[in-house]
mmJSON file of the N, C-alpha and C atoms, coordinates in Angstrom:
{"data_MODEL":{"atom_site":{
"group_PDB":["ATOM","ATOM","ATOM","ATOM","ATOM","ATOM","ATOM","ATOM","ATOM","ATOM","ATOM","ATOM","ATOM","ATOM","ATOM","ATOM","ATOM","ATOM","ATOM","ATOM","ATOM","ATOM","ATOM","ATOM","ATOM","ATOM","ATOM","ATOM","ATOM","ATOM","ATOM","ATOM","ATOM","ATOM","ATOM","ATOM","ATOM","ATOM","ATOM","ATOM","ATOM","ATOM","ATOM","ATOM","ATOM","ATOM","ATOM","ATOM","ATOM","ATOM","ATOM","ATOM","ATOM","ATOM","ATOM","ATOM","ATOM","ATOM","ATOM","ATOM","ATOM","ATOM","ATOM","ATOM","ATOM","ATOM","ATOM","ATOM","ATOM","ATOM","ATOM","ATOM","ATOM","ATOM","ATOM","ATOM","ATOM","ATOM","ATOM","ATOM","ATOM","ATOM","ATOM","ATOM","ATOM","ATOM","ATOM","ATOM","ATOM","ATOM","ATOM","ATOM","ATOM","ATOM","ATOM","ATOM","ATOM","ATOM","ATOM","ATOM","ATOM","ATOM","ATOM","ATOM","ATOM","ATOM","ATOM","ATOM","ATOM","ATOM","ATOM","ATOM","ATOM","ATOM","ATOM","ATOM","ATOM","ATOM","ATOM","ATOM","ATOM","ATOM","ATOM","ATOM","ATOM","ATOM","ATOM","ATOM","ATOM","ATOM","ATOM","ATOM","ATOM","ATOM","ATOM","ATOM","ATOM","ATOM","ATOM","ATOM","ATOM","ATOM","ATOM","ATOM","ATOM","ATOM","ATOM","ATOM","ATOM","ATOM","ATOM","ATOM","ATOM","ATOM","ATOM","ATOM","ATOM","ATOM","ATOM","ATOM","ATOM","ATOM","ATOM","ATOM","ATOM","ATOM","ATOM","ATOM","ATOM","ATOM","ATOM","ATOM","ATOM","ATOM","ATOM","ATOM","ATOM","ATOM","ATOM","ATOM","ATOM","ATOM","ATOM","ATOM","ATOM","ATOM","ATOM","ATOM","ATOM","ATOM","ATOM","ATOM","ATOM","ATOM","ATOM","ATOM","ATOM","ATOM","ATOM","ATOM","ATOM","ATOM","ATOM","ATOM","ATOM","ATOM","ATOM","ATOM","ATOM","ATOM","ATOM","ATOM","ATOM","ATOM","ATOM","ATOM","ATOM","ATOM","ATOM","ATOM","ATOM","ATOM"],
"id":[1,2,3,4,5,6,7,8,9,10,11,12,13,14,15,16,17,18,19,20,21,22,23,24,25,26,27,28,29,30,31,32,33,34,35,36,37,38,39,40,41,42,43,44,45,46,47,48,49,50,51,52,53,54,55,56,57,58,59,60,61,62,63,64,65,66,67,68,69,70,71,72,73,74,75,76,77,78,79,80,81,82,83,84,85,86,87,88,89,90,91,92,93,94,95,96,97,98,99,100,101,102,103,104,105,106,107,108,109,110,111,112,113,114,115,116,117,118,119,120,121,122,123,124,125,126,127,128,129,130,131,132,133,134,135,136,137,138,139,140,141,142,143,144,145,146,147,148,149,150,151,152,153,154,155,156,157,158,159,160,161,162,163,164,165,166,167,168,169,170,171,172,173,174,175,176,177,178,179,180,181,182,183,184,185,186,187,188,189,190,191,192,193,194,195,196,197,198,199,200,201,202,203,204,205,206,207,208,209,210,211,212,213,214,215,216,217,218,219,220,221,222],
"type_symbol":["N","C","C","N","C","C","N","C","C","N","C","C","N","C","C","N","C","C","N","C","C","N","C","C","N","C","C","N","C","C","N","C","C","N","C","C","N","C","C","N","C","C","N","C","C","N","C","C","N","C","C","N","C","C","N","C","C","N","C","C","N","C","C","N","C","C","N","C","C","N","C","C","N","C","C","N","C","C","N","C","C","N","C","C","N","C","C","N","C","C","N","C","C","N","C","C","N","C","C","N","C","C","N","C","C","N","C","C","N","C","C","N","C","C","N","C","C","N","C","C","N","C","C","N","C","C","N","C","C","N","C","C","N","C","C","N","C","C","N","C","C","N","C","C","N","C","C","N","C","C","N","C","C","N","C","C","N","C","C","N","C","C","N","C","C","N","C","C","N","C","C","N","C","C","N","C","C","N","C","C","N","C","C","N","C","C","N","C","C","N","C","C","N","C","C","N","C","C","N","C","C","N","C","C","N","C","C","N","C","C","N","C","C","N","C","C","N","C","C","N","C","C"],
"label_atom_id":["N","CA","C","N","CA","C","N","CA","C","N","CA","C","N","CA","C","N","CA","C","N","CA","C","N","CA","C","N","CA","C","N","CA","C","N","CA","C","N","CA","C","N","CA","C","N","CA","C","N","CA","C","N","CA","C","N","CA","C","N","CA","C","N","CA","C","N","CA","C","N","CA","C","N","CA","C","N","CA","C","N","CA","C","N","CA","C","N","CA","C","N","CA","C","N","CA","C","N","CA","C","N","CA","C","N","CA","C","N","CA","C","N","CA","C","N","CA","C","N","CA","C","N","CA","C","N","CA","C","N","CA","C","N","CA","C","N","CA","C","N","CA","C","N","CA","C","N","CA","C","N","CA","C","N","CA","C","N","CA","C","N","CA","C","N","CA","C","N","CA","C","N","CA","C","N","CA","C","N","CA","C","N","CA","C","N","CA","C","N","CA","C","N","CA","C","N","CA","C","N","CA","C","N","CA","C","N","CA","C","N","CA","C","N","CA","C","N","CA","C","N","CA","C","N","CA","C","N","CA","C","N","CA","C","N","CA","C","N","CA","C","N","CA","C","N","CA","C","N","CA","C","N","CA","C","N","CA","C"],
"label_alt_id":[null,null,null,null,null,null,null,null,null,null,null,null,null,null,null,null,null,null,null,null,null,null,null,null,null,null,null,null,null,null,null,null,null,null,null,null,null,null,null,null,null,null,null,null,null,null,null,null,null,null,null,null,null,null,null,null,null,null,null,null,null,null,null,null,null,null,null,null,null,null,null,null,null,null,null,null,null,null,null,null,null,null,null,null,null,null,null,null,null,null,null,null,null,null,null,null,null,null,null,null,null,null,null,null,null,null,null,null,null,null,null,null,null,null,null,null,null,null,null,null,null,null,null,null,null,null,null,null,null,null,null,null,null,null,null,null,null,null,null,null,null,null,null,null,null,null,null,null,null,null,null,null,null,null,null,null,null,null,null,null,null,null,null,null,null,null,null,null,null,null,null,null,null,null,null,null,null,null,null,null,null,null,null,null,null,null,null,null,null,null,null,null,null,null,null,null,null,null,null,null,null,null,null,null,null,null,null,null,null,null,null,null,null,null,null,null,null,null,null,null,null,null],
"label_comp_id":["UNK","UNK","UNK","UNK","UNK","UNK","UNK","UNK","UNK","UNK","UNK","UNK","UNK","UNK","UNK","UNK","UNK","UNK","UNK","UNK","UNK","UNK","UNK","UNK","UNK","UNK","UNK","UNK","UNK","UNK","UNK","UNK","UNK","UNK","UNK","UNK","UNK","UNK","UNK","UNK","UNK","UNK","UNK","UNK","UNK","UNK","UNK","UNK","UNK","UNK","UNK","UNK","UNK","UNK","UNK","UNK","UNK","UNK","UNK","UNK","UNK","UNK","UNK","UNK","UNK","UNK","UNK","UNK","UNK","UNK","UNK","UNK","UNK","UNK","UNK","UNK","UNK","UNK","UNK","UNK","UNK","UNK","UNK","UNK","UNK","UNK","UNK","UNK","UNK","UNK","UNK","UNK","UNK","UNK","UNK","UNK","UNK","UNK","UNK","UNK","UNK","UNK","UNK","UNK","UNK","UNK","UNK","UNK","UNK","UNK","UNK","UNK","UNK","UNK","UNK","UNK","UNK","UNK","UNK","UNK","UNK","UNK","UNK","UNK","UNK","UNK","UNK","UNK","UNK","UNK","UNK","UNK","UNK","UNK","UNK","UNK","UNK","UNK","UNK","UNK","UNK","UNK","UNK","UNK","UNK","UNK","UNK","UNK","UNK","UNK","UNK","UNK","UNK","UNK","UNK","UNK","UNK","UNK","UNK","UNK","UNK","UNK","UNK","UNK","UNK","UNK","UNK","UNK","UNK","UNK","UNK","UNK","UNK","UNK","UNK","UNK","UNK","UNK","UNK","UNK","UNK","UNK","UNK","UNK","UNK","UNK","UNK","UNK","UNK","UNK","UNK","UNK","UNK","UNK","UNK","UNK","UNK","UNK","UNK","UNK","UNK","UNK","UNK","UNK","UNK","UNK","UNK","UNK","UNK","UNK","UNK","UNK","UNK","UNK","UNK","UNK","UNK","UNK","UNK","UNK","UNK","UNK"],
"label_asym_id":["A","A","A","A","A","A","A","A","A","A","A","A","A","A","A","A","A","A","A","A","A","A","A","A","A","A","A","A","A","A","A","A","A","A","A","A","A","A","A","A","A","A","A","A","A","A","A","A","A","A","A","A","A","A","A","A","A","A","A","A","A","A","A","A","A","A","A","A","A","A","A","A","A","A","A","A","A","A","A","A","A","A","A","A","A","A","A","A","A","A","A","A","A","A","A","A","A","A","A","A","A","A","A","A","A","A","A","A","A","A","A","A","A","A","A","A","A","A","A","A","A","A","A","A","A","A","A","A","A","A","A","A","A","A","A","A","A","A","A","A","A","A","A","A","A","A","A","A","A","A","A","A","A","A","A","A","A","A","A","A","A","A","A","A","A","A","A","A","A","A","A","A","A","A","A","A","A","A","A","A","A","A","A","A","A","A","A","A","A","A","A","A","A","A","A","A","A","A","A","A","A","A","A","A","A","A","A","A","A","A","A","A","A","A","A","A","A","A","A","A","A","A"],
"label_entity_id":["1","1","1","1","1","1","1","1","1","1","1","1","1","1","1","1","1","1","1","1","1","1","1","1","1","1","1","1","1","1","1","1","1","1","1","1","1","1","1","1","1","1","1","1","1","1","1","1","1","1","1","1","1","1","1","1","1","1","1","1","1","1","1","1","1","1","1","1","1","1","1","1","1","1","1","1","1","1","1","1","1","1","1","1","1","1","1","1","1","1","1","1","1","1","1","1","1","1","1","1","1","1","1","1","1","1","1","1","1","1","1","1","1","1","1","1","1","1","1","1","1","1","1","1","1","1","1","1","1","1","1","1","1","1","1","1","1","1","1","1","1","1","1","1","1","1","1","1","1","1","1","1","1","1","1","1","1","1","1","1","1","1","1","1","1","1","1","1","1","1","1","1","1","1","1","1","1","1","1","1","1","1","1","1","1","1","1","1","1","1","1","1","1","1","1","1","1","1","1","1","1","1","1","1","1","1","1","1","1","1","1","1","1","1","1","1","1","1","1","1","1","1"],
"label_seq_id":[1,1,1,2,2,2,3,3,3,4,4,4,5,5,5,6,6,6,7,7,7,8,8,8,9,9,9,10,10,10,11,11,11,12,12,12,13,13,13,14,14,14,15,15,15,16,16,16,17,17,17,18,18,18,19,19,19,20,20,20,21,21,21,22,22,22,23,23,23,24,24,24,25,25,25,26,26,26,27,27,27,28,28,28,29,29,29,30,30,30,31,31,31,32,32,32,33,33,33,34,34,34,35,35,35,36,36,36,37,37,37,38,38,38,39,39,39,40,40,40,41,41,41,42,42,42,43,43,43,44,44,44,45,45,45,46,46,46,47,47,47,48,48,48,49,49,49,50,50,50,51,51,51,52,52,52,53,53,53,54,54,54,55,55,55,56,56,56,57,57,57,58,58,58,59,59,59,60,60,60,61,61,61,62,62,62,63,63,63,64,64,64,65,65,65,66,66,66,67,67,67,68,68,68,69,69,69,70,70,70,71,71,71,72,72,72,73,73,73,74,74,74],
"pdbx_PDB_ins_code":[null,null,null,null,null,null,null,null,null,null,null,null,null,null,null,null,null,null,null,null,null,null,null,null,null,null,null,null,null,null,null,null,null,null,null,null,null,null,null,null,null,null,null,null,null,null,null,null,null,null,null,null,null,null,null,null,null,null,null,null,null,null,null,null,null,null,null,null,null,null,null,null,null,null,null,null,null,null,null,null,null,null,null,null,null,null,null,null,null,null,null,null,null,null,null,null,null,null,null,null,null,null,null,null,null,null,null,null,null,null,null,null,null,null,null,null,null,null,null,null,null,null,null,null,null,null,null,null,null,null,null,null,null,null,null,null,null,null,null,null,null,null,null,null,null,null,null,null,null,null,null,null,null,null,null,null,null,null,null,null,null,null,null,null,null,null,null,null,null,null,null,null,null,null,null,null,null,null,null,null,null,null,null,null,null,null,null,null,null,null,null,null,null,null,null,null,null,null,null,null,null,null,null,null,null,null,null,null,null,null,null,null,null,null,null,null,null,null,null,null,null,null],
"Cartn_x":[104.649,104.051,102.55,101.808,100.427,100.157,101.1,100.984,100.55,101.896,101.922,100.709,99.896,99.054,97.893,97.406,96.613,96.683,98.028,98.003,97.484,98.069,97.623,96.193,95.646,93.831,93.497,93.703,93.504,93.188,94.529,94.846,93.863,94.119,93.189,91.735,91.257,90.074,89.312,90.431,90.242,90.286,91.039,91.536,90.35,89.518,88.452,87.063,87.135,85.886,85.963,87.262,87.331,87.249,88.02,87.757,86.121,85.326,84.033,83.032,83.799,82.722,83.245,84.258,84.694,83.998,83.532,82.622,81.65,81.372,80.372,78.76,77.676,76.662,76.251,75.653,75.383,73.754,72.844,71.792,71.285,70.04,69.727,69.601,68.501,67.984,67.435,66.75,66.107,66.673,68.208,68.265,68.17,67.537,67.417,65.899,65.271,63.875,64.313,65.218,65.502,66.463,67.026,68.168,69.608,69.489,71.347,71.501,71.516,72.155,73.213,73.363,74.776,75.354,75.236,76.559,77.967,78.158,79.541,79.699,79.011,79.731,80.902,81.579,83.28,84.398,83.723,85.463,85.429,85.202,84.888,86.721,87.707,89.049,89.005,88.895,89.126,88.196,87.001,86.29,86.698,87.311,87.958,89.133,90.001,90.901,90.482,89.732,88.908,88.36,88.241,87.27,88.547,89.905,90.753,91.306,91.775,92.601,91.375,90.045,88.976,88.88,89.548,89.641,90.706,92.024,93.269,93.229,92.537,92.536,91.758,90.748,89.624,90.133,91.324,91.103,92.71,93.186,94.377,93.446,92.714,91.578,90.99,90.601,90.139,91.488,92.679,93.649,93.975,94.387,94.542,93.41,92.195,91.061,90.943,91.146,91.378,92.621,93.668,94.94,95.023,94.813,93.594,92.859,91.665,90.426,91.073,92.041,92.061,93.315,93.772,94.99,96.159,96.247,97.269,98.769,98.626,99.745,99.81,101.045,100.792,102.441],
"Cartn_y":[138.283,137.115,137.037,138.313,137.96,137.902,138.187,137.636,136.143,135.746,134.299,133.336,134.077,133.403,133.624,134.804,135.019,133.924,133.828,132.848,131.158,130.731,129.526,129.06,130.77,130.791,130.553,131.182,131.458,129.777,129.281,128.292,126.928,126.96,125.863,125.802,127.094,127.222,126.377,126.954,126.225,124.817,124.435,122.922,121.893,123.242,122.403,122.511,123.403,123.22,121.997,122.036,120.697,119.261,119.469,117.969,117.632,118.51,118.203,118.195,118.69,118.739,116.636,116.496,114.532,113.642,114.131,112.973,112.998,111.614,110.834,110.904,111.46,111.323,110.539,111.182,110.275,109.579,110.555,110.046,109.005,108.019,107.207,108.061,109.06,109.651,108.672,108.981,107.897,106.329,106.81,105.018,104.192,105.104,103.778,103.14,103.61,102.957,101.079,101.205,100.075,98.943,99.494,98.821,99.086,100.056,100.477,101.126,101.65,102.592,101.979,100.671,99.791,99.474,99.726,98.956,99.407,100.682,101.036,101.238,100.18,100.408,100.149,99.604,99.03,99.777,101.418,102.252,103.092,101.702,102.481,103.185,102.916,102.829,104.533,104.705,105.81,107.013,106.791,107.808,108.068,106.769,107.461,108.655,108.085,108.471,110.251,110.153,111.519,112.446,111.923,112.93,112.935,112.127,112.333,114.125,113.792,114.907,116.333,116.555,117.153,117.985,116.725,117.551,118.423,117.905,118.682,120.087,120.115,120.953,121.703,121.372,122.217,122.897,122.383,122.922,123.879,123.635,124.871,126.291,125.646,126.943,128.199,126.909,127.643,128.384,128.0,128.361,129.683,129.423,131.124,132.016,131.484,132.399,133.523,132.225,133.123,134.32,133.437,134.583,135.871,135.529,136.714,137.39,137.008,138.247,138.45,138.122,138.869,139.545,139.704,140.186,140.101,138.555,138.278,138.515,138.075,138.123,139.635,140.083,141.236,141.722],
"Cartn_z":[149.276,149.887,149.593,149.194,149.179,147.925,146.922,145.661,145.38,146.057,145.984,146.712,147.791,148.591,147.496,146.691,146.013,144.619,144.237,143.117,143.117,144.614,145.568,145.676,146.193,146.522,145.134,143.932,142.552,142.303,142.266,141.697,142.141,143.832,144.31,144.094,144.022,143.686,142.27,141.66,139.785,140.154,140.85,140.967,141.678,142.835,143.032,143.028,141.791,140.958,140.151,139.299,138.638,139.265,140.601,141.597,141.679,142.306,143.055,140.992,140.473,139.138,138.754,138.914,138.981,139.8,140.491,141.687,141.148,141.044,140.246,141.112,140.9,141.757,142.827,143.764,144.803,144.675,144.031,144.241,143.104,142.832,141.314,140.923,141.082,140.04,139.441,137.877,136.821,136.733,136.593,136.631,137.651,139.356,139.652,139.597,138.643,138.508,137.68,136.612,136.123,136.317,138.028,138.616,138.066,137.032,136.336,137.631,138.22,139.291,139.789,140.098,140.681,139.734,138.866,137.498,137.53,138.001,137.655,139.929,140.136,141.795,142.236,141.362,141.771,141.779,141.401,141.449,143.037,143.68,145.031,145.542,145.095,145.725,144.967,143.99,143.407,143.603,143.869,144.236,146.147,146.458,148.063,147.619,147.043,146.299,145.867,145.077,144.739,145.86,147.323,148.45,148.961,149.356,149.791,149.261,148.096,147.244,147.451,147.046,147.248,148.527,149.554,151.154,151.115,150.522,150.772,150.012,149.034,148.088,148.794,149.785,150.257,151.579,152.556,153.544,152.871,151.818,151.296,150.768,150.188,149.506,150.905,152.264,152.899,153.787,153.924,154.841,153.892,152.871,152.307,152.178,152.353,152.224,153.671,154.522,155.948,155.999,155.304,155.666,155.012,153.59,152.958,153.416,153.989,154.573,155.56,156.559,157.446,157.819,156.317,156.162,157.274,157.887,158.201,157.8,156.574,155.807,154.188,154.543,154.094,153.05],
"occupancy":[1.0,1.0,1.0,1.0,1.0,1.0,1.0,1.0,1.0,1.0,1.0,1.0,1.0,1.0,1.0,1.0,1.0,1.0,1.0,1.0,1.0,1.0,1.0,1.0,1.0,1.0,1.0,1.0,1.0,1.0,1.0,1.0,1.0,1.0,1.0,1.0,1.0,1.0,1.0,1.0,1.0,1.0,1.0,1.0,1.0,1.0,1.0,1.0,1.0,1.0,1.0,1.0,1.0,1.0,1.0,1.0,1.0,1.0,1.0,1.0,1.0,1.0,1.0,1.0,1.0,1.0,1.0,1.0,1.0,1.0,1.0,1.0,1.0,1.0,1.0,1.0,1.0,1.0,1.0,1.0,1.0,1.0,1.0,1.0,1.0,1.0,1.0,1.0,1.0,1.0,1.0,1.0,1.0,1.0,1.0,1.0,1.0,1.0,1.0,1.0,1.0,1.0,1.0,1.0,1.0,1.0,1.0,1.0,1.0,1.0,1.0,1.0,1.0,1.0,1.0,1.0,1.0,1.0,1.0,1.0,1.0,1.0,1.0,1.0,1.0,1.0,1.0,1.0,1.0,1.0,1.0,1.0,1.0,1.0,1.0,1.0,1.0,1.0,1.0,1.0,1.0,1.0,1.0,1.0,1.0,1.0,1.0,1.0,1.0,1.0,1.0,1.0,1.0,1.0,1.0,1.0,1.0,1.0,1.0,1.0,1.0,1.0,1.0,1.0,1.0,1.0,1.0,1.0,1.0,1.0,1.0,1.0,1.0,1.0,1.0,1.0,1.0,1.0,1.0,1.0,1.0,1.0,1.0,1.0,1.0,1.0,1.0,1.0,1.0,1.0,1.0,1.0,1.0,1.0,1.0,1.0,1.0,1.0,1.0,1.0,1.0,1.0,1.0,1.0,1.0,1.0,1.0,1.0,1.0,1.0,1.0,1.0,1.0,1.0,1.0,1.0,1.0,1.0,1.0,1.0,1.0,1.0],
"B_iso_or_equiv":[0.0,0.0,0.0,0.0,0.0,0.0,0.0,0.0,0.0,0.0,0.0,0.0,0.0,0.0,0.0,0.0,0.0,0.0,0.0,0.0,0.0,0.0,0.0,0.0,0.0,0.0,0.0,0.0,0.0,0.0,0.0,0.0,0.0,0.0,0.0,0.0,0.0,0.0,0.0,0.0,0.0,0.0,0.0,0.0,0.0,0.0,0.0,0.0,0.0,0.0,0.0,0.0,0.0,0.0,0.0,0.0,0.0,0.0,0.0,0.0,0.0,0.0,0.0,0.0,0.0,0.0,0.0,0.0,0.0,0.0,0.0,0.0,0.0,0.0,0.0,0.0,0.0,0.0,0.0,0.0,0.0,0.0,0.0,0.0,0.0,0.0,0.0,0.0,0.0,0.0,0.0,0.0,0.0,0.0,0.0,0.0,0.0,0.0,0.0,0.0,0.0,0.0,0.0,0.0,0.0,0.0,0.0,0.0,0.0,0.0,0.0,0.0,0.0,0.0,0.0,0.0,0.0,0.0,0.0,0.0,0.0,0.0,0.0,0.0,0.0,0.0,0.0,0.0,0.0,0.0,0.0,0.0,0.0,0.0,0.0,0.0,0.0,0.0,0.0,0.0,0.0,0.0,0.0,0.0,0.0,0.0,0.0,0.0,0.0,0.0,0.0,0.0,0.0,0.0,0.0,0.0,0.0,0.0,0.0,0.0,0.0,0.0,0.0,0.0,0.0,0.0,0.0,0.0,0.0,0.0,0.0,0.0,0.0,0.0,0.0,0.0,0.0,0.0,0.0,0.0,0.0,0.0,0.0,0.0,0.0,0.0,0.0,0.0,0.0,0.0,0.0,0.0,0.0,0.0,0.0,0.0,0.0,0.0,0.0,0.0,0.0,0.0,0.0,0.0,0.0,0.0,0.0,0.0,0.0,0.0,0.0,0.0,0.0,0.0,0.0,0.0,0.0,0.0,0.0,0.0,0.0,0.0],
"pdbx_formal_charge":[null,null,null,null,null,null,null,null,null,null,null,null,null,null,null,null,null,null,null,null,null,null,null,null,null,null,null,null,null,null,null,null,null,null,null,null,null,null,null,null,null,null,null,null,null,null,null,null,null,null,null,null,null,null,null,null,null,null,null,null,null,null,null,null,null,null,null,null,null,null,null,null,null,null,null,null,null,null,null,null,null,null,null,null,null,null,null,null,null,null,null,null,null,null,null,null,null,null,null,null,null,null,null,null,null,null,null,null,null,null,null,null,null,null,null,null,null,null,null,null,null,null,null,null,null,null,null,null,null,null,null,null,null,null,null,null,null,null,null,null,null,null,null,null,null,null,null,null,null,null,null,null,null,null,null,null,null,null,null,null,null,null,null,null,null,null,null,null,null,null,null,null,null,null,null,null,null,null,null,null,null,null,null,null,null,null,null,null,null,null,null,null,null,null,null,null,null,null,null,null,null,null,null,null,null,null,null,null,null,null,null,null,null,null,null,null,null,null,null,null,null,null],
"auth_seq_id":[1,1,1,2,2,2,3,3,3,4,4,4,5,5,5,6,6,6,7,7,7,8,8,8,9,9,9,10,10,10,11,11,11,12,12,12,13,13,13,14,14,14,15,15,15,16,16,16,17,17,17,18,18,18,19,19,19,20,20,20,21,21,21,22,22,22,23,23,23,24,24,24,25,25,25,26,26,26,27,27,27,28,28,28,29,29,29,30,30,30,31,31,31,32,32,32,33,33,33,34,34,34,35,35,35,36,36,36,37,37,37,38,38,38,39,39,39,40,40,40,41,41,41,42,42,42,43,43,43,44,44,44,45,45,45,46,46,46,47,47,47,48,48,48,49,49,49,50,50,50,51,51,51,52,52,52,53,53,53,54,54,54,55,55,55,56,56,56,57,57,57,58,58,58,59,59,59,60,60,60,61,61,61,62,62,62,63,63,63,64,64,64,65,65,65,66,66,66,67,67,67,68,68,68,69,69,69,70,70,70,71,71,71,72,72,72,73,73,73,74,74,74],
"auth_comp_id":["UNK","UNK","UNK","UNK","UNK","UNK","UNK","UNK","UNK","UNK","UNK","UNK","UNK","UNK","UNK","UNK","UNK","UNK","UNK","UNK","UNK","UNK","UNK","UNK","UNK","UNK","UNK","UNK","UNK","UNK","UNK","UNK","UNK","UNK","UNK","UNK","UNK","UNK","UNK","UNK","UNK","UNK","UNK","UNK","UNK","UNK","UNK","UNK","UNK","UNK","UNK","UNK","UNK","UNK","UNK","UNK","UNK","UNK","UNK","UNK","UNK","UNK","UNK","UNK","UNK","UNK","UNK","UNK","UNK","UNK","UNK","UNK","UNK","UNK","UNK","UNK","UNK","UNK","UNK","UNK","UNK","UNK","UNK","UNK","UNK","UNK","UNK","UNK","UNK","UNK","UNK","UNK","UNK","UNK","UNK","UNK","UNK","UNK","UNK","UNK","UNK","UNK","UNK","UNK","UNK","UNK","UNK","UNK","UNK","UNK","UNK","UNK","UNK","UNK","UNK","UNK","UNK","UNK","UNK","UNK","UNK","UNK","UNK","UNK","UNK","UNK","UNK","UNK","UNK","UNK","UNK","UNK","UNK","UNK","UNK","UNK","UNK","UNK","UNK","UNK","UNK","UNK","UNK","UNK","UNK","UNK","UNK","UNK","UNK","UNK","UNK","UNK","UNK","UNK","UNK","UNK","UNK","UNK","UNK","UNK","UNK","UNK","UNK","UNK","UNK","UNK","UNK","UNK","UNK","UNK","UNK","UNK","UNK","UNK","UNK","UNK","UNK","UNK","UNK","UNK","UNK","UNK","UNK","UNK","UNK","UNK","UNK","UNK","UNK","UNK","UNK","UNK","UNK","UNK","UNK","UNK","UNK","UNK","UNK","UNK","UNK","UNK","UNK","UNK","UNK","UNK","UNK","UNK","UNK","UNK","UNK","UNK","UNK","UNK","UNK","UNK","UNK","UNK","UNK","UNK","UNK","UNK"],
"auth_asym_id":["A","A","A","A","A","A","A","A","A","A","A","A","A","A","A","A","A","A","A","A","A","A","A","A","A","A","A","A","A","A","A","A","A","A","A","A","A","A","A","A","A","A","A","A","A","A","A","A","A","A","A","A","A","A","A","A","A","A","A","A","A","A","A","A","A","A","A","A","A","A","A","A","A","A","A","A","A","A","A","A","A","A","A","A","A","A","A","A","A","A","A","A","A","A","A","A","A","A","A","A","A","A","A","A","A","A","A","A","A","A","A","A","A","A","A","A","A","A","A","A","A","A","A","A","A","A","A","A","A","A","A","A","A","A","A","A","A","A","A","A","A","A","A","A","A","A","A","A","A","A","A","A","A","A","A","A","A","A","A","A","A","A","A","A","A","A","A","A","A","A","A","A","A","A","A","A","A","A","A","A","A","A","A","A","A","A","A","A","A","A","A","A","A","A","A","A","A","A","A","A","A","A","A","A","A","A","A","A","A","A","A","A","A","A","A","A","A","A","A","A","A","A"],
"auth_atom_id":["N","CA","C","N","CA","C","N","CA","C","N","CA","C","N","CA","C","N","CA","C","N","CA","C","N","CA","C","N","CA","C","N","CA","C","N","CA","C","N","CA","C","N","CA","C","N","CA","C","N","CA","C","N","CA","C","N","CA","C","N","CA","C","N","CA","C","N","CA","C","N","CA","C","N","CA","C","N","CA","C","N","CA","C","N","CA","C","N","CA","C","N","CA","C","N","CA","C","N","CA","C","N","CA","C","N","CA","C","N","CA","C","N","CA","C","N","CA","C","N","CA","C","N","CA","C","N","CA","C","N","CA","C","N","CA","C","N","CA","C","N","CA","C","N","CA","C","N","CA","C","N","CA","C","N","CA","C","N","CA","C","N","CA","C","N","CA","C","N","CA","C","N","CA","C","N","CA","C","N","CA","C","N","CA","C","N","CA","C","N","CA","C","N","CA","C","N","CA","C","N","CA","C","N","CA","C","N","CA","C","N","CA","C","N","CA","C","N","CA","C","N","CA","C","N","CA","C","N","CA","C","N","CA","C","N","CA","C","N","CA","C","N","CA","C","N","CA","C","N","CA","C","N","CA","C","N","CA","C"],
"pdbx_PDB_model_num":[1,1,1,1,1,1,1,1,1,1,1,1,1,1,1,1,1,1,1,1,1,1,1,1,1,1,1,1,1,1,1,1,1,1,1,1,1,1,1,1,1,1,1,1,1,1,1,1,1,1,1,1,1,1,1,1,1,1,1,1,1,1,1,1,1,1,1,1,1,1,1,1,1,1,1,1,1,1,1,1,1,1,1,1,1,1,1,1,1,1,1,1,1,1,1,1,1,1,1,1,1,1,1,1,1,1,1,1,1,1,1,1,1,1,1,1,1,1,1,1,1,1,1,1,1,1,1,1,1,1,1,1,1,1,1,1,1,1,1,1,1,1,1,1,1,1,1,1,1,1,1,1,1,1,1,1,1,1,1,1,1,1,1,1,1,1,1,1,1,1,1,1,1,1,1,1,1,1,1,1,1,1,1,1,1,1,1,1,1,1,1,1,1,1,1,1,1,1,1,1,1,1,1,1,1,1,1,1,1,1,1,1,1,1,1,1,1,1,1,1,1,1]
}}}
């Protein structure tokens, strides 16, 4: 069983480095000196879409992290 919880932690982990490395910046930065900063504002459905999946992935990462350190499961 703690194989499998270790492969899970393994796995989600990879999964949400890659999620949170997909979310598109929050701050201007440089472009918003020339007003580009709103041009691509319309994929608002998909970046919900993106913090949705980001959460699930995040509170699985943290549920085996716990069962892990505290060697619940054995």
């Amino acid at each position: 069983m703690a194989n499998i919880l270790w492969t899970i932690a393994t796995a989600s982990a990879v999964l949400l480095i890659i999620l949170i490395l997909m979310h598109s910046p929050k701050g201007d930065g440089i472009g918003g000196i020339g007003g580009t900063s709103h041009i691509f504002a319309s994929q608002k459905s998909a970046e919900k879409g993106l913090n949705k999946l980001t959460g699930i992935v995040c509170a699985i990462f943290i549920i085996c992290s716990f069962l892990i350190g505290f060697g619940i499961v054995k």
